[in-house]
N, CA, C and O atoms as CSV, one atom per row, in Angstrom:
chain,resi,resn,atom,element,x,y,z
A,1,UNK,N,N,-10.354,-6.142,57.525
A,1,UNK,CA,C,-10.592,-6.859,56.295
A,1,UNK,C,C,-11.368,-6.028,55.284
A,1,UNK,O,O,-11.118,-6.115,54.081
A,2,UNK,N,N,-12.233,-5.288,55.730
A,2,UNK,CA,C,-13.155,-4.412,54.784
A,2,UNK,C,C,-12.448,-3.315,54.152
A,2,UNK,O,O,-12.727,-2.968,53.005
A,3,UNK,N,N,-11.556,-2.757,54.835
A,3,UNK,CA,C,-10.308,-1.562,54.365
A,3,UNK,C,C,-9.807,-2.497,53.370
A,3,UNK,O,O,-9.635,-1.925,52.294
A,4,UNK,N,N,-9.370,-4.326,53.339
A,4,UNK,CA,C,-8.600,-3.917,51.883
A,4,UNK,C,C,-9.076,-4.775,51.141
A,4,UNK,O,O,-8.494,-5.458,50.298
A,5,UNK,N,N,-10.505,-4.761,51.530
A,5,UNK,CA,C,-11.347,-5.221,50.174
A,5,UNK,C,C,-11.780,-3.701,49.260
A,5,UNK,O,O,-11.749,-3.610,48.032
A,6,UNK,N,N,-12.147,-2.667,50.160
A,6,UNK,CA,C,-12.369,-1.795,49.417
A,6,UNK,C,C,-11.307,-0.927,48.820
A,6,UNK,O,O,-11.715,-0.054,48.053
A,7,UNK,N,N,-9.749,-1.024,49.074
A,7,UNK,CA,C,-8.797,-1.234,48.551
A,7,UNK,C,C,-8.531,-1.793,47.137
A,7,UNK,O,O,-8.909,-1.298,46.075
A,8,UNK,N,N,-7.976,-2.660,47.280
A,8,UNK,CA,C,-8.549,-3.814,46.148
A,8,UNK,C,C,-9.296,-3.514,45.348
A,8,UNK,O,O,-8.889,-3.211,44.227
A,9,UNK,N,N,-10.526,-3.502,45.634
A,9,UNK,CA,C,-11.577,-2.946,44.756
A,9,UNK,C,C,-11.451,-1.713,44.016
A,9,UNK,O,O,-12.001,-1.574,42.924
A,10,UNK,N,N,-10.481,-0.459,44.767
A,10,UNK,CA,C,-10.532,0.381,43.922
A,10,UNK,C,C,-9.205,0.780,43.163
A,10,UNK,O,O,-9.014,1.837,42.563
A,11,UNK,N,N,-8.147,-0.489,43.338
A,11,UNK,CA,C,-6.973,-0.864,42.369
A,11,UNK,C,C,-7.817,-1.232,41.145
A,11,UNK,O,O,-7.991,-0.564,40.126
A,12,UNK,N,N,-8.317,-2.470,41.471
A,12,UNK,CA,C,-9.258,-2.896,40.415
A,12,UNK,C,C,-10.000,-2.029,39.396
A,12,UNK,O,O,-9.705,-2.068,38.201
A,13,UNK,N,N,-11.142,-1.103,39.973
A,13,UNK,CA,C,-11.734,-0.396,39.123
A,13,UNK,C,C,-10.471,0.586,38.441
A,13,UNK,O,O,-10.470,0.646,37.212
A,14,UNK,N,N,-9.625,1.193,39.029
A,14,UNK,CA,C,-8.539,1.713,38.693
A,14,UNK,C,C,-8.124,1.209,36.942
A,14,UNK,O,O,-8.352,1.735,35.853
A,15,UNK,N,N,-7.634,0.324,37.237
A,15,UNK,CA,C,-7.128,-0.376,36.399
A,15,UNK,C,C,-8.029,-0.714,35.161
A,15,UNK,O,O,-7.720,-0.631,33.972
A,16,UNK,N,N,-9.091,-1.073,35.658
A,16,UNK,CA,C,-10.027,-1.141,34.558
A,16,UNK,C,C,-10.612,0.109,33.544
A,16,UNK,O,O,-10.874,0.105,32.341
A,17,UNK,N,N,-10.681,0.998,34.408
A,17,UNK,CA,C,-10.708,2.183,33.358
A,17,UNK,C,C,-9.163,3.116,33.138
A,17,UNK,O,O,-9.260,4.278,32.742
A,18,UNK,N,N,-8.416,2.795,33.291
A,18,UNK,CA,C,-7.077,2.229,32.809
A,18,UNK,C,C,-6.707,2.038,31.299
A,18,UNK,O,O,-5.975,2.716,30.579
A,19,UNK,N,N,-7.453,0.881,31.034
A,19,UNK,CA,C,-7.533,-0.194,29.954
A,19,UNK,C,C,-8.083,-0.105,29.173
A,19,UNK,O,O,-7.811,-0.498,28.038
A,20,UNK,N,N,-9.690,0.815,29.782
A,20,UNK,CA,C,-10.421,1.421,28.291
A,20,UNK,C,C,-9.711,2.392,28.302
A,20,UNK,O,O,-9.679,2.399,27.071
A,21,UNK,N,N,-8.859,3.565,28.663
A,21,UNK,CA,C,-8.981,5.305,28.503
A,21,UNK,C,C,-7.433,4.866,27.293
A,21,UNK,O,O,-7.128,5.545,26.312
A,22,UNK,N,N,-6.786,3.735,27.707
A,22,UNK,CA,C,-5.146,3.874,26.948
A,22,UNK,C,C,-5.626,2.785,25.793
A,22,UNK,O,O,-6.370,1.806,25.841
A,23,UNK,N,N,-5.010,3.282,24.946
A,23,UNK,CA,C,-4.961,2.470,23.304
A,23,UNK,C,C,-3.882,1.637,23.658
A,23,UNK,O,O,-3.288,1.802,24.723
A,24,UNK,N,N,-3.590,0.786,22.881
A,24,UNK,CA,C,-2.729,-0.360,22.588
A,24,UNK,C,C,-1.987,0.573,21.347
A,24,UNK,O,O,-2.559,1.511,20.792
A,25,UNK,N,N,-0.719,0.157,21.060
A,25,UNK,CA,C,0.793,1.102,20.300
A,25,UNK,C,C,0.023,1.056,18.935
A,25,UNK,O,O,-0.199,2.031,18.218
A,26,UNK,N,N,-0.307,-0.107,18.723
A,26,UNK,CA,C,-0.661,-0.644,17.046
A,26,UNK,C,C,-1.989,0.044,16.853
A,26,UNK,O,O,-2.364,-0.060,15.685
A,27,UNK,N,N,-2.924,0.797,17.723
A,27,UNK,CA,C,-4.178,1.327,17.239
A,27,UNK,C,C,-3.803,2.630,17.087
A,27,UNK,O,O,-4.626,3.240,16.404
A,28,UNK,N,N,-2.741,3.400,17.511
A,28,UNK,CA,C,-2.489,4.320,17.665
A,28,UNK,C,C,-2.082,5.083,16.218
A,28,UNK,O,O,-2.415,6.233,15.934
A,29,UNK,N,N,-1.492,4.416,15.590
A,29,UNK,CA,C,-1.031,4.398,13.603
A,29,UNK,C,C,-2.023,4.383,13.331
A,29,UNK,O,O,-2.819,3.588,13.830
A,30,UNK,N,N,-2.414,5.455,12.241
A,30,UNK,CA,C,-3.482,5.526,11.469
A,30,UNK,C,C,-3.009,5.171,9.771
A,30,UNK,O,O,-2.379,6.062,9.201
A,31,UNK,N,N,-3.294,3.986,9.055
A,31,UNK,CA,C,-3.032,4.304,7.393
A,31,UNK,C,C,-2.992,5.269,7.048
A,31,UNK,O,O,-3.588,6.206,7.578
A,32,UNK,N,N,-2.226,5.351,5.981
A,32,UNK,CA,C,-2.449,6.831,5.374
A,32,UNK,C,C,-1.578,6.233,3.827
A,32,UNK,O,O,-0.748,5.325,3.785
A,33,UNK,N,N,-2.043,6.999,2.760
A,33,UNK,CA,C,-2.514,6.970,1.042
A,33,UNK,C,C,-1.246,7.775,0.624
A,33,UNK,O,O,-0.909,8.786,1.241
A,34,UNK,N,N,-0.686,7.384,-0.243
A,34,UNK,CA,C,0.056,8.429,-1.051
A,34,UNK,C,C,-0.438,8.095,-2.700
A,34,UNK,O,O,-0.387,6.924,-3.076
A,35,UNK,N,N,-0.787,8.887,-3.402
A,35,UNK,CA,C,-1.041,9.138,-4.746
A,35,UNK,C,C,-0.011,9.517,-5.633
A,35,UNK,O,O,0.511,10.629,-5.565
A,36,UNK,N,N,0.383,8.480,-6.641
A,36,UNK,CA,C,1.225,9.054,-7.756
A,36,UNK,C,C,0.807,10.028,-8.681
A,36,UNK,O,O,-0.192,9.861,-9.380
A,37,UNK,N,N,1.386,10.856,-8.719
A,37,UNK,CA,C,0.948,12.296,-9.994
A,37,UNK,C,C,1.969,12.435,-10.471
A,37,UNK,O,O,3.112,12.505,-10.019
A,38,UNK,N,N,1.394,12.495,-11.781
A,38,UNK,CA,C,0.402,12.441,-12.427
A,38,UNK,C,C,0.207,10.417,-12.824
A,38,UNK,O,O,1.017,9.539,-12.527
A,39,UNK,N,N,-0.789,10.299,-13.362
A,39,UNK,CA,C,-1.352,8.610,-13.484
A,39,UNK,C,C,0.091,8.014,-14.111
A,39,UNK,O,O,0.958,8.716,-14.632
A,40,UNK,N,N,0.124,7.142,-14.008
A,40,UNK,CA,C,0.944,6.174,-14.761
A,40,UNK,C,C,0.473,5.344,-15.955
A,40,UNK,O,O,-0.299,4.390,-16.046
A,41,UNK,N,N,1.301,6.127,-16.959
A,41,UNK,CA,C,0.839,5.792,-18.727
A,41,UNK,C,C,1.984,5.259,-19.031
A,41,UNK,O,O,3.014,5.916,-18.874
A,42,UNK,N,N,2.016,3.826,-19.576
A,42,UNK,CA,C,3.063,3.219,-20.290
A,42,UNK,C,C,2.704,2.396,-21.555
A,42,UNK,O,O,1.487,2.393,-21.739
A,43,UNK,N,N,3.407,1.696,-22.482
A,43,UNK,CA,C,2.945,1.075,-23.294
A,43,UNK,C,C,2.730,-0.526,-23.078
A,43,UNK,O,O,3.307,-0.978,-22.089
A,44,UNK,N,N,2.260,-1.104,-23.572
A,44,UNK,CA,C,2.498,-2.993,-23.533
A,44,UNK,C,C,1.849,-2.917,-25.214
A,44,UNK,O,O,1.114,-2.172,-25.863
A,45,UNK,N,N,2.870,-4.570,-25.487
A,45,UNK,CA,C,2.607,-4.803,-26.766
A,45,UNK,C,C,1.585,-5.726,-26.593
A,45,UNK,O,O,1.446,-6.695,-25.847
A,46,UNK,N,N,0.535,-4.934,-27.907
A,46,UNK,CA,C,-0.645,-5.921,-28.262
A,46,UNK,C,C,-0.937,-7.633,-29.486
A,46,UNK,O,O,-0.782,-7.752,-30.702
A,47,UNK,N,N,-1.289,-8.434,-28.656
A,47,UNK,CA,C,-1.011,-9.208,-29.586
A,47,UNK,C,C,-1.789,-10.031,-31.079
A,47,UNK,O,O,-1.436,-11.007,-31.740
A,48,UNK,N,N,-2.998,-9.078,-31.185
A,48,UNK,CA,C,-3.639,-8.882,-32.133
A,48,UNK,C,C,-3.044,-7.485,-32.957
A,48,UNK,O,O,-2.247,-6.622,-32.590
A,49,UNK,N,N,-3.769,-7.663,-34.177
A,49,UNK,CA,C,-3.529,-6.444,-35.168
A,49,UNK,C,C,-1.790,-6.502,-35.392
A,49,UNK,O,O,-1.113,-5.485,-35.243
A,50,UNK,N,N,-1.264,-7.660,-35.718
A,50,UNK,CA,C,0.223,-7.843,-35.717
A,50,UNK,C,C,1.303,-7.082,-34.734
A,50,UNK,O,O,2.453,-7.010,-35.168
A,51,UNK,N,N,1.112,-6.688,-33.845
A,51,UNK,CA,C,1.793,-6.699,-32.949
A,51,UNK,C,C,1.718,-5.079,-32.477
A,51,UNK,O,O,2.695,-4.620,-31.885
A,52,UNK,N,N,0.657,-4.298,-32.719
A,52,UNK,CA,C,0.445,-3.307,-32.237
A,52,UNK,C,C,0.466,-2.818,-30.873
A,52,UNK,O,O,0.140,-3.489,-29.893
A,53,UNK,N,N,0.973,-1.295,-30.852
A,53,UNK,CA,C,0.845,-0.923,-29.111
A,53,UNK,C,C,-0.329,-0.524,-28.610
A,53,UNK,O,O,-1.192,0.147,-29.177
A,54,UNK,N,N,-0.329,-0.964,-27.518
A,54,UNK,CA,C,-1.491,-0.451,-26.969
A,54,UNK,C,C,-1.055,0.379,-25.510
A,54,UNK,O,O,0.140,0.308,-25.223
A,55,UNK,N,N,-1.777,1.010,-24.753
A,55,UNK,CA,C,-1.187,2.044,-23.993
A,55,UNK,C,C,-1.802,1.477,-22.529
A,55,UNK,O,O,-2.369,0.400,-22.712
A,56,UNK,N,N,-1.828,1.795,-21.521
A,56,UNK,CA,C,-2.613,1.751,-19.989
A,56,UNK,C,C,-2.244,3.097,-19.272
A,56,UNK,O,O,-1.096,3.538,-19.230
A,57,UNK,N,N,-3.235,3.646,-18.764
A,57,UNK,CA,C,-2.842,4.651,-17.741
A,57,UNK,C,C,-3.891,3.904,-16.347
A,57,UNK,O,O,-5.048,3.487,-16.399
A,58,UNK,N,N,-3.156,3.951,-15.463
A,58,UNK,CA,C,-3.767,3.490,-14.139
A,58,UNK,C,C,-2.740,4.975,-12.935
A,58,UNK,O,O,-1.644,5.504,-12.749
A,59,UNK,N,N,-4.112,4.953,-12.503
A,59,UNK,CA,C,-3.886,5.867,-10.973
A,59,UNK,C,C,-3.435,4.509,-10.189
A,59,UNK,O,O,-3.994,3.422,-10.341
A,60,UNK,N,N,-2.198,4.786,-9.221
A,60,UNK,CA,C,-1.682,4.162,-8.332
A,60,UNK,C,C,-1.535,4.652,-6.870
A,60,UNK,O,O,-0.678,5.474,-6.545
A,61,UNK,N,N,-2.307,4.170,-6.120
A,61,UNK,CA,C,-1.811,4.861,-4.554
A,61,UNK,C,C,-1.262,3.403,-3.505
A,61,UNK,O,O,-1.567,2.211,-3.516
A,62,UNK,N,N,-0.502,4.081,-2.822
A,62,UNK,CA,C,0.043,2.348,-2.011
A,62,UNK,C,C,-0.653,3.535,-0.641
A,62,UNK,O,O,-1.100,4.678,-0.550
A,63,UNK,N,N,-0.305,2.098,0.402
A,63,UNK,CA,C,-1.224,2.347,1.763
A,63,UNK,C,C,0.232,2.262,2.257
A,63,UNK,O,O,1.201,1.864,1.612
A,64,UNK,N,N,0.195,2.767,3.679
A,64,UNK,CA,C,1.209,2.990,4.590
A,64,UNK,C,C,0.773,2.915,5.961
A,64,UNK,O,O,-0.057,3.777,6.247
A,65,UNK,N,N,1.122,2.068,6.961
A,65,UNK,CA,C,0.847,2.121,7.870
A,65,UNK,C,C,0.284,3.421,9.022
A,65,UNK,O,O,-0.672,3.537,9.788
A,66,UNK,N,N,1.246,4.110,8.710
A,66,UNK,CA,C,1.369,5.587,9.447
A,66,UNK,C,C,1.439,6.970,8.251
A,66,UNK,O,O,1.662,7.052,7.043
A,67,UNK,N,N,1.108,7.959,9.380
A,67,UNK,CA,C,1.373,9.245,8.468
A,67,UNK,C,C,2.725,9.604,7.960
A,67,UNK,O,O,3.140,10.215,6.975
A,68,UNK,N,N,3.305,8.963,9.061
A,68,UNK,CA,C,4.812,9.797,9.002
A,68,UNK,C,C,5.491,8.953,8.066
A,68,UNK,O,O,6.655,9.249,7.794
A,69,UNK,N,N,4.826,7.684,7.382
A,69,UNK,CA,C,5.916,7.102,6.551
A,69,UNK,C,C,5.292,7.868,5.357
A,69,UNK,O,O,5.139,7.081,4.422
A,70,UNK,N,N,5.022,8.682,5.159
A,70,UNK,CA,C,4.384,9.669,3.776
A,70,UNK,C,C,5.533,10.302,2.918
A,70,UNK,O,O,5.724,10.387,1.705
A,71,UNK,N,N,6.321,10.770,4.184
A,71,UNK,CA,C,7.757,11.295,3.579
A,71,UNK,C,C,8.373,10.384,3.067
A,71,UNK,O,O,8.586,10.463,1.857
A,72,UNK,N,N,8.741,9.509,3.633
A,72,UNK,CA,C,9.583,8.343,3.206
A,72,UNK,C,C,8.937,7.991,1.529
A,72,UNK,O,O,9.469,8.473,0.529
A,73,UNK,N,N,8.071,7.341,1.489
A,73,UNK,CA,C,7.226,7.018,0.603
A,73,UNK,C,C,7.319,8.762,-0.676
A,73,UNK,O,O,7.768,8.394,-1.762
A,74,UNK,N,N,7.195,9.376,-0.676
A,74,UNK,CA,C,7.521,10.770,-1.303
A,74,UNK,C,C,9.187,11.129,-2.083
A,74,UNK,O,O,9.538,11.648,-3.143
A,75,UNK,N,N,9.712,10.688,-1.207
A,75,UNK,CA,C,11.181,10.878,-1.313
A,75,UNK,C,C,11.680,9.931,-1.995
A,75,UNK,O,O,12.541,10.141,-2.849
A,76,UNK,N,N,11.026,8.275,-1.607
A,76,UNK,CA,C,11.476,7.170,-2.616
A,76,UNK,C,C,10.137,7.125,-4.264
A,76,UNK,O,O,9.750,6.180,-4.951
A,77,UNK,N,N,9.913,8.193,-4.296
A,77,UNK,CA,C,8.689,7.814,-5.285
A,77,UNK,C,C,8.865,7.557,-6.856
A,77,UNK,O,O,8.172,6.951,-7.674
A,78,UNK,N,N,10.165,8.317,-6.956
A,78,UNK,CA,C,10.566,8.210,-8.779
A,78,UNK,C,C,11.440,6.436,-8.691
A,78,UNK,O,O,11.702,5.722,-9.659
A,79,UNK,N,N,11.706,6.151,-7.284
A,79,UNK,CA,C,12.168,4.844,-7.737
A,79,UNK,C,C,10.619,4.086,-7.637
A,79,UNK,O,O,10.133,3.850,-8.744
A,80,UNK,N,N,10.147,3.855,-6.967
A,80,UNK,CA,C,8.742,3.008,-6.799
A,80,UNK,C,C,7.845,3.390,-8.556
A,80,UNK,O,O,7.137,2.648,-9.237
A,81,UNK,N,N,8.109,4.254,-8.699
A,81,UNK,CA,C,6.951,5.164,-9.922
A,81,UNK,C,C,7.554,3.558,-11.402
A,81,UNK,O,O,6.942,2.701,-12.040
A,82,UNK,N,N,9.058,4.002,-11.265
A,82,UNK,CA,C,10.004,3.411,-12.257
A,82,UNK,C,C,9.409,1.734,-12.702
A,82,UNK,O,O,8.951,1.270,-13.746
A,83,UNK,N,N,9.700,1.126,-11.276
A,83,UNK,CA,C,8.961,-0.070,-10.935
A,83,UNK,C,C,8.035,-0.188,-11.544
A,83,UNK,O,O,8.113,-0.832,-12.590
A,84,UNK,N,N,6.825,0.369,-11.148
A,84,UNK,CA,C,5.329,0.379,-11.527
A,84,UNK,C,C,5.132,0.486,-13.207
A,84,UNK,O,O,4.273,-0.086,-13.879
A,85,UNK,N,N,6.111,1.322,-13.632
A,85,UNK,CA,C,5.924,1.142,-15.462
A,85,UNK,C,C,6.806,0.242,-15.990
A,85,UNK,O,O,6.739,-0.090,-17.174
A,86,UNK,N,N,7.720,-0.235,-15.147
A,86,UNK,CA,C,8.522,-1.770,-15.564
A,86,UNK,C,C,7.552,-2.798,-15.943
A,86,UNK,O,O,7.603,-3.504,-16.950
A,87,UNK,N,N,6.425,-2.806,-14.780
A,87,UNK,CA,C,5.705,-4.185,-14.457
A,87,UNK,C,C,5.270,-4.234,-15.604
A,87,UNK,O,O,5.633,-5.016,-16.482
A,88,UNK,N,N,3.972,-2.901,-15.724
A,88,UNK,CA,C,3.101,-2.934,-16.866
A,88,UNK,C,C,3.689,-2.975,-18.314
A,88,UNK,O,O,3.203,-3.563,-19.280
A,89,UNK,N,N,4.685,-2.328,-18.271
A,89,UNK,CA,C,5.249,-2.077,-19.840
A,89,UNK,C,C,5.746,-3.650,-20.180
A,89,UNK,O,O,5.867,-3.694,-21.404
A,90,UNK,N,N,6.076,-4.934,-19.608
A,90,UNK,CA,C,5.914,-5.750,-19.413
A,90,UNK,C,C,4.870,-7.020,-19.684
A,90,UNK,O,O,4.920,-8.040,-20.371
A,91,UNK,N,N,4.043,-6.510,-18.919
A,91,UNK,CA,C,2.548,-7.002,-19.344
A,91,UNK,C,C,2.373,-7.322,-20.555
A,91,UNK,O,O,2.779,-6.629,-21.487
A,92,UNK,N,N,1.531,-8.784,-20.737
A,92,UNK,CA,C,0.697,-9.214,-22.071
A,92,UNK,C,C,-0.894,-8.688,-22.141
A,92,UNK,O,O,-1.610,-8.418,-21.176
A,93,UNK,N,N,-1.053,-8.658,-22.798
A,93,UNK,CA,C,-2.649,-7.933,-23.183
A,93,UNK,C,C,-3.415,-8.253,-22.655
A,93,UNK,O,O,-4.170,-7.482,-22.063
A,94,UNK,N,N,-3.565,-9.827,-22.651
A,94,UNK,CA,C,-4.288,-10.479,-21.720
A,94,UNK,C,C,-3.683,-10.327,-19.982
A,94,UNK,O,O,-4.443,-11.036,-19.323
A,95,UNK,N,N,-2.825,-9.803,-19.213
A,95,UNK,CA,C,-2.749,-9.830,-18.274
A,95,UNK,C,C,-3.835,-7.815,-17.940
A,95,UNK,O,O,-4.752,-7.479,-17.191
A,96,UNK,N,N,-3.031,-7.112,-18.936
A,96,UNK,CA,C,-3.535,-5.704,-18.756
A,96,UNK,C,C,-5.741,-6.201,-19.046
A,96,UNK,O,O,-6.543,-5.463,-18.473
A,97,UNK,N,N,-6.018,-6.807,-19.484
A,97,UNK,CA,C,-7.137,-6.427,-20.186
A,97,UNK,C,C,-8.093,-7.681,-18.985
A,97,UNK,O,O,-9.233,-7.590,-19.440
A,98,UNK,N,N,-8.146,-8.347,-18.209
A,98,UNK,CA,C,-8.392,-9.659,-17.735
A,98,UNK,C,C,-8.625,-8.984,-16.297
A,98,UNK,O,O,-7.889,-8.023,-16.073
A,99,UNK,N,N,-9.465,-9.308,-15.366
A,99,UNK,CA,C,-9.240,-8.800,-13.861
A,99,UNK,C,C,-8.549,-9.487,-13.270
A,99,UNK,O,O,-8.030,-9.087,-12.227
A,100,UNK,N,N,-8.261,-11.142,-13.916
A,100,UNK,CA,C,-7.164,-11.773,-12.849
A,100,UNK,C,C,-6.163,-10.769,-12.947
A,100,UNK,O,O,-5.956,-10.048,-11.971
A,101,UNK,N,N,-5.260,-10.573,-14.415
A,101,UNK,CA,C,-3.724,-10.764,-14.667
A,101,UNK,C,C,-4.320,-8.597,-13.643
A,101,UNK,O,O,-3.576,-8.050,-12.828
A,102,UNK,N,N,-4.952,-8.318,-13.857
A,102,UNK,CA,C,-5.021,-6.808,-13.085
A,102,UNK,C,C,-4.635,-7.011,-11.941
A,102,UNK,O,O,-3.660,-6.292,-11.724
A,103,UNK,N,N,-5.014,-7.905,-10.693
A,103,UNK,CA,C,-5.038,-7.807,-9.768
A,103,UNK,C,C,-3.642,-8.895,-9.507
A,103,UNK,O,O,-3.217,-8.977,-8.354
A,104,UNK,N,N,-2.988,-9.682,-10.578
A,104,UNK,CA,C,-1.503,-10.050,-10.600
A,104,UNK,C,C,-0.614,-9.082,-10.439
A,104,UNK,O,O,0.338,-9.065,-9.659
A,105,UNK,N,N,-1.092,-7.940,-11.513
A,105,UNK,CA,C,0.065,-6.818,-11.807
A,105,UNK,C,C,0.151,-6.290,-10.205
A,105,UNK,O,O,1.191,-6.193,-9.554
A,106,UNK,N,N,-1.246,-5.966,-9.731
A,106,UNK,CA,C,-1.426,-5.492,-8.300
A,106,UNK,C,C,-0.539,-5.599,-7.541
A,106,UNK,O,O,0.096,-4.790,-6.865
A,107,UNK,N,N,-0.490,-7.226,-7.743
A,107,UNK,CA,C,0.696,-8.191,-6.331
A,107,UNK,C,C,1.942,-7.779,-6.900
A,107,UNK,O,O,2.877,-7.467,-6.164
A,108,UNK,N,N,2.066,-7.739,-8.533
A,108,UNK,CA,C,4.045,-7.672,-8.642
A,108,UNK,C,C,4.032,-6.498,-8.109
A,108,UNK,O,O,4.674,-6.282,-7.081
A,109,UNK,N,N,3.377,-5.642,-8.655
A,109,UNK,CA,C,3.091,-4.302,-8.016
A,109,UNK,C,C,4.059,-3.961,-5.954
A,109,UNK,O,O,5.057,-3.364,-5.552
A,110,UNK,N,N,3.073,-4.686,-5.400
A,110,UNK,CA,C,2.995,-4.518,-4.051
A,110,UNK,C,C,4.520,-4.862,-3.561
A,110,UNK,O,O,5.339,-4.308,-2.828
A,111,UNK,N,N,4.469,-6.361,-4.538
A,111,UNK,CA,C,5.612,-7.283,-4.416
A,111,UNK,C,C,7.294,-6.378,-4.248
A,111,UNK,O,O,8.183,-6.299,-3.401
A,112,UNK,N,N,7.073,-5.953,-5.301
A,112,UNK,CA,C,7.995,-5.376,-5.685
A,112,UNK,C,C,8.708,-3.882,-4.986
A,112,UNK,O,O,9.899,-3.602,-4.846
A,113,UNK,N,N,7.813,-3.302,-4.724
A,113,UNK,CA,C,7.452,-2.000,-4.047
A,113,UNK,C,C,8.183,-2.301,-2.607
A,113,UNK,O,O,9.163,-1.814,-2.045
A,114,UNK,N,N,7.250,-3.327,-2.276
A,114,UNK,CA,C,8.412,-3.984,-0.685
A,114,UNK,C,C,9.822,-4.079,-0.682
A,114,UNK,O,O,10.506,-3.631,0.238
A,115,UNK,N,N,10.319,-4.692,-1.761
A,115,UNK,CA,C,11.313,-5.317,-2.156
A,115,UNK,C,C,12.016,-3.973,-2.339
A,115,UNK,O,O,13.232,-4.139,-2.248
A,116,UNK,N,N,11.682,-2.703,-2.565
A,116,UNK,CA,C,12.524,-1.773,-2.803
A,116,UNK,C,C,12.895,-1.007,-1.542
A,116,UNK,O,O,13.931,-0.502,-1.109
A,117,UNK,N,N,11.619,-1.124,-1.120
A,117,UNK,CA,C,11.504,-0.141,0.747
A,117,UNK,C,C,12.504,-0.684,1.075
A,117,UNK,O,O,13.671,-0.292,1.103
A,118,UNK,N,N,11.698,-2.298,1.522
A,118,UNK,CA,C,12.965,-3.203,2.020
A,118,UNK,C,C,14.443,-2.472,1.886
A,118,UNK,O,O,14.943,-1.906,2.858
A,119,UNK,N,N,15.110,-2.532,0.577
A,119,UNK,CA,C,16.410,-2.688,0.120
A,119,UNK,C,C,16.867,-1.108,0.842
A,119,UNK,O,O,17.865,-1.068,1.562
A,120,UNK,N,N,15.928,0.335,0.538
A,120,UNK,CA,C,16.473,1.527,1.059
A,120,UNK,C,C,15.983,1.660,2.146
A,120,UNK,O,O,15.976,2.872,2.359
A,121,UNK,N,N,15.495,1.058,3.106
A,121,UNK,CA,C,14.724,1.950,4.218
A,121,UNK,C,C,15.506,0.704,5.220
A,121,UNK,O,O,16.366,1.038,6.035
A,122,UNK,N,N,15.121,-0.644,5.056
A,122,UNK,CA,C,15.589,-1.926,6.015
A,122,UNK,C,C,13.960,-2.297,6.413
A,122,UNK,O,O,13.834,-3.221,7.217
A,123,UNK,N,N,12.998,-1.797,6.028
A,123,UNK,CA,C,11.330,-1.678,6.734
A,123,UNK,C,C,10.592,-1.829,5.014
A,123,UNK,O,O,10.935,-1.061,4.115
A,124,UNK,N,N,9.388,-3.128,4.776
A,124,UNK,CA,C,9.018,-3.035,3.593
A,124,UNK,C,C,7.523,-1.833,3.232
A,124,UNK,O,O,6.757,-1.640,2.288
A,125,UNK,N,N,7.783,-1.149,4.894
A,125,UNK,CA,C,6.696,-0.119,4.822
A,125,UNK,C,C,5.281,0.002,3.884
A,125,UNK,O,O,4.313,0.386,4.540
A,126,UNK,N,N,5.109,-0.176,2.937
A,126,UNK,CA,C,4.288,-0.162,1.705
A,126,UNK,C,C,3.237,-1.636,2.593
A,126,UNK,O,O,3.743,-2.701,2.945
A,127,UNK,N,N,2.030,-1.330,2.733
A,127,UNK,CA,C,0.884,-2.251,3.305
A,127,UNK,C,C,0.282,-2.913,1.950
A,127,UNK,O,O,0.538,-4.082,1.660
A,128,UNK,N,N,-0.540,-2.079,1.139
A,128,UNK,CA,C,-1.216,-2.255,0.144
A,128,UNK,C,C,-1.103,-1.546,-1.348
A,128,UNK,O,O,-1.296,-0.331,-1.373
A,129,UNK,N,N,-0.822,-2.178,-2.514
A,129,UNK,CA,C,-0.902,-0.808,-3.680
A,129,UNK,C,C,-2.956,-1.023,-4.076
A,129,UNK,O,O,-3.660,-2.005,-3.839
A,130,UNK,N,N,-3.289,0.112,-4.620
A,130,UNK,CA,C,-4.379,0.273,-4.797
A,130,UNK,C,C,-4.478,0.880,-6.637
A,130,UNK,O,O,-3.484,1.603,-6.689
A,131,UNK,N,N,-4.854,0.909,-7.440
A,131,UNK,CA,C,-5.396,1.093,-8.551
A,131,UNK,C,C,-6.623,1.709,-8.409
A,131,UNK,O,O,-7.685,1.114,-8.227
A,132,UNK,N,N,-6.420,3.361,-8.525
A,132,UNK,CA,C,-7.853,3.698,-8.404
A,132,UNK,C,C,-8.592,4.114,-9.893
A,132,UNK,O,O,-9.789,4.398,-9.931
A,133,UNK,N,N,-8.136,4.114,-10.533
A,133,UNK,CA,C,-8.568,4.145,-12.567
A,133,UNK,C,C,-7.608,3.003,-13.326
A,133,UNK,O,O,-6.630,2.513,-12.761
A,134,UNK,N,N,-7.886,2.763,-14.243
A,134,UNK,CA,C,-7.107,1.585,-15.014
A,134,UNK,C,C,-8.286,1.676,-16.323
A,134,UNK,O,O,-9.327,1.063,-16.563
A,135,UNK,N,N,-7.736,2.472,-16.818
A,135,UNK,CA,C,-7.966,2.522,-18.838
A,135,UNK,C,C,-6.937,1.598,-19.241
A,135,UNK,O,O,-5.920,1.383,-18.581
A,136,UNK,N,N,-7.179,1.146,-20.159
A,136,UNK,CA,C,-6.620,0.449,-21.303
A,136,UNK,C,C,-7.038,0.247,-22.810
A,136,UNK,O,O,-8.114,-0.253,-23.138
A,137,UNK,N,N,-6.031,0.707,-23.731
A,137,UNK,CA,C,-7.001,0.833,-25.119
A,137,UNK,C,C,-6.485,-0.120,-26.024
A,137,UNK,O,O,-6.998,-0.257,-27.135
């Protein structure tokens, strides 16, 4: 009986440091950033001063689950880029100038961005878009 308790016992401990030494699949992906270059400058019409333009340049980086979707994300970037000055060029003054309608554009932003992965990849890859500058004059 003592042979396969101490048996046992050392399946057990086995196993248990096992469980700490191996990661789980999903910890194993690290995020990783891609940066549009140069910033993204487009116009939106202003609706003071009779209908004057006004301009926005915002730095854009989206998040990605993994490193390796970097390429992917690189390769689709003049379509995603396109998107991103659709939204804003779009935009009312009050959405560009307001932190709600900013962090709206954010979501069409994100929204949209999926919606494209989605359509070329079959995966909406893109986690988060991020705004790391946002002028507006």
């Amino acid at each position: 009986m003592n042979h396969i308790s101490i048996a046992g016992l050392s399946v057990a401990v086995l196993l248990a440091a096992m469980l700490v030494l191996v990661k789980p699949a999903y910890a194993q992906s690290e995020p990783a950033y891609y940066g549009f270059e140069p910033d993204i400058t487009t116009n939106y019409v202003r609706t003071e001063d009779h209908f004057r333009m006004g301009y926005i340049r915002v730095a854009v980086e989206v998040m990605v689950p993994d490193t390796g979707d970097l390429s992917t994300i690189e390769y689709h970037a003049p379509l995603l880029r396109n998107a991103f000055i659709r939204i804003f060029s779009k935009a009312s003054e009050q959405q560009i100038k307001s932190l709600t309608g900013r962090d709206d554009l954010r979501m069409q932003c994100l929204e949209e961005a999926q919606r494209l992965m989605r359509r070329e990849t079959g995966e909406p890859i893109i986690r988060d878009v991020l705004f790391t500058k946002y002028i507006y004059h």
